[in-house]
C-alpha positions as CSV (number, residue, x, y, z in Angstrom):
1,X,12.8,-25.3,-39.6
2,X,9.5,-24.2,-41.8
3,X,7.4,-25.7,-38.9
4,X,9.6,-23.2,-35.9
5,X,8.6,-20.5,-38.0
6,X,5.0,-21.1,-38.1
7,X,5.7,-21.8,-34.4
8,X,7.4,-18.4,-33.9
9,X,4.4,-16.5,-35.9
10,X,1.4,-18.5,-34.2
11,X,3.6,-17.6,-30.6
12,X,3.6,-14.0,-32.0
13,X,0.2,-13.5,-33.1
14,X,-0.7,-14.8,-29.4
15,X,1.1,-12.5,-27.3
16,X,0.0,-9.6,-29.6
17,X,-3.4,-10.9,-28.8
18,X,-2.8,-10.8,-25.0
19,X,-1.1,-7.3,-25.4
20,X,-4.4,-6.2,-26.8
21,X,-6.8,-7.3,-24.6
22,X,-4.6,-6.1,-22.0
23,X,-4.5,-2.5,-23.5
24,X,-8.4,-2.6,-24.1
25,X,-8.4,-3.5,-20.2
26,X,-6.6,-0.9,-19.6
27,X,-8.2,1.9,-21.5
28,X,-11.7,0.9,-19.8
29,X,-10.1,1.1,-16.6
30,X,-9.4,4.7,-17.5
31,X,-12.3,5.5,-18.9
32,X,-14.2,3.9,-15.8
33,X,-12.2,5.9,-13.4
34,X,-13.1,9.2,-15.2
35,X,-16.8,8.3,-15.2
36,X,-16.4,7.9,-11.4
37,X,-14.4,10.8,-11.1
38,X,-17.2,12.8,-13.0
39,X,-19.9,11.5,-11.0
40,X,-18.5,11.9,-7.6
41,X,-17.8,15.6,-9.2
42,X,-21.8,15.6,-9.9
43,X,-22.5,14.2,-6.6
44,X,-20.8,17.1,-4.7
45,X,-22.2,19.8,-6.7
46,X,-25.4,19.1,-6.5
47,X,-25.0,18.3,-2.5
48,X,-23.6,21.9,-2.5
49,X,-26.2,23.2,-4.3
50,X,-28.9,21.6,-1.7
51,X,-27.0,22.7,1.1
52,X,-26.9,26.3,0.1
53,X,-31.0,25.7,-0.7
54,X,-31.0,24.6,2.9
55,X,-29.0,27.8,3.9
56,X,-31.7,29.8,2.4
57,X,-34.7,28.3,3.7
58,X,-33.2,28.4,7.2
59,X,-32.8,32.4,6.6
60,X,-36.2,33.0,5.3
61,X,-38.3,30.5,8.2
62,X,-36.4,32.6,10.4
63,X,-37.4,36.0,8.8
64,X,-40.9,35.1,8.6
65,X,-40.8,33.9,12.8
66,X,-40.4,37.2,13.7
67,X,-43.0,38.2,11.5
């Protein structure tokens, strides 16, 4: 009986174990989903931000060929 209860603990501690590493797995899944959420966030702003640049410069070569 002694030696089932050691069983039982050693059986506990290892499914704890793989509960663990499955939460860790999980959590940097998450946290590697936000980063790729934030960058593809970064990505379109700054594309935005060049198109608008491009907006401009159209406007002003423009301007200046009817100069």
């Amino acid at each position: 009986m002694c030696y089932t209860q050691r069983g039982d603990a050693s059986e506990g501690a290892r499914i704890i174990q793989v509960y663990d590493a499955e939460m860790q797995a999980l959590q940097s899944t998450k946290n590697s989903s936000r980063m790729l959420e934030e960058a593809y966030a970064t990505g379109v702003a700054i594309l935005a931000k060049y198109s608008e640049q491009g907006d401009r410069l159209k406007v002003i070569v423009h301007l200046f060929s009817q100069i």
